[in-house]
C-alpha positions as CSV (number, residue, x, y, z in Angstrom):
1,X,11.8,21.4,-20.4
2,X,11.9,23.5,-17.7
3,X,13.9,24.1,-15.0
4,X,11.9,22.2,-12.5
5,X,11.8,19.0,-14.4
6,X,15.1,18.8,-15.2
7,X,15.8,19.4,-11.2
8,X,13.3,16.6,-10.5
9,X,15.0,14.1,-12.8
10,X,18.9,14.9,-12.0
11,X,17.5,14.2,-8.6
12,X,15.9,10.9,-9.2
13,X,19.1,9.7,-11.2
14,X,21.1,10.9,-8.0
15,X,18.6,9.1,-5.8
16,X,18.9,5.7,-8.1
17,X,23.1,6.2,-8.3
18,X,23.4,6.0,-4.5
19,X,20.7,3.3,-4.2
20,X,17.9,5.1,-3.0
21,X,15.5,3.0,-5.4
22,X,12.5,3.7,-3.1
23,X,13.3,6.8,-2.5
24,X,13.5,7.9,-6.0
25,X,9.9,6.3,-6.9
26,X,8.1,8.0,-4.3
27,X,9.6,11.3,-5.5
28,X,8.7,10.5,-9.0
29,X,5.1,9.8,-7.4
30,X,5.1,13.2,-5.4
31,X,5.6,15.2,-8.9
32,X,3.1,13.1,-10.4
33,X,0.7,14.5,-7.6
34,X,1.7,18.1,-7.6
35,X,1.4,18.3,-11.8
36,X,-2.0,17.6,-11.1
37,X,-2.4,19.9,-8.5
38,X,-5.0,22.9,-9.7
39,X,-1.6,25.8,-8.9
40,X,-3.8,28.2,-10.7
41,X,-6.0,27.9,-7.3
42,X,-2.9,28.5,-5.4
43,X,-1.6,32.8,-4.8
44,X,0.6,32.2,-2.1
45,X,2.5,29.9,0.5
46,X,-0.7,29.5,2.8
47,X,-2.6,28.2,-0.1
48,X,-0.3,26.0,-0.6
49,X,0.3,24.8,2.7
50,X,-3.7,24.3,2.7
51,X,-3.8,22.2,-0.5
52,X,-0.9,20.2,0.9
53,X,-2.7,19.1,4.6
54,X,-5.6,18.0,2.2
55,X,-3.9,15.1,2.5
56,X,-2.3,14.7,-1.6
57,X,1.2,14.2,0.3
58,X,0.6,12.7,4.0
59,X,0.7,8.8,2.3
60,X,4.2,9.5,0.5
61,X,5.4,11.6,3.5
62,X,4.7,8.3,5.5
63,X,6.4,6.0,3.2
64,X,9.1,7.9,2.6
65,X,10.4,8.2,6.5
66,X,9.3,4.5,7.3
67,X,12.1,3.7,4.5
68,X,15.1,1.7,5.9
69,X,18.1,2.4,4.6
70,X,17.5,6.3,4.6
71,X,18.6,8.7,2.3
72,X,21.7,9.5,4.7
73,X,22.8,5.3,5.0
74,X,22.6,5.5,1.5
75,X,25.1,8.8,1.1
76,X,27.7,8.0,3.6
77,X,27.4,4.1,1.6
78,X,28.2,5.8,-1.7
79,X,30.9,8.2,-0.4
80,X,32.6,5.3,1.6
81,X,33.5,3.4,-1.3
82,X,34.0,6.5,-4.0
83,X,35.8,8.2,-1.0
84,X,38.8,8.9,-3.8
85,X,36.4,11.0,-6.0
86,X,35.2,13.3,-3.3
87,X,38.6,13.7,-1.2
88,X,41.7,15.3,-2.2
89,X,45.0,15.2,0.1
């Protein structure tokens, strides 16, 4: 596996640790997208940035910061009740 996917999933399990349910399923759905994504097309960052306005993100993008709790809600949430874990007096 490479580095990428394992990234992608240690991020996911952190999303789905804290809470973030939705949050982790559109990201799952966002590397479904770019996988099949033609990269072999893309040779630099505007290339990129052009196959990205086409739109292939723009519905997730939405989703994602209608989502109430956010990401944030979610973190201060997790580190409010394993305050111990993170904090050292």
């Amino acid at each position: 596996m490479n580095r990428g996917a394992k990234l992608v999933k240690e991020s996911v399990n952190a999303l789905n640790k804290i809470g973030a349910n939705q949050q982790a399923i559109i990201l799952t759905r966002a590397v479904n997208i770019f996988n099949t994504m033609q990269l072999s097309s893309i040779d630099d960052v505007e290339d990129y940035i052009e196959a990205t306005e086409e739109g292939k993100f723009l519905k997730l993008d939405l989703e994602y910061y209608a989502l109430e709790p956010t990401v944030n809600d979610f973190l201060e949430k997790y580190l409010e009740q394993h305050e111990a874990e993170f904090i050292i007096e």
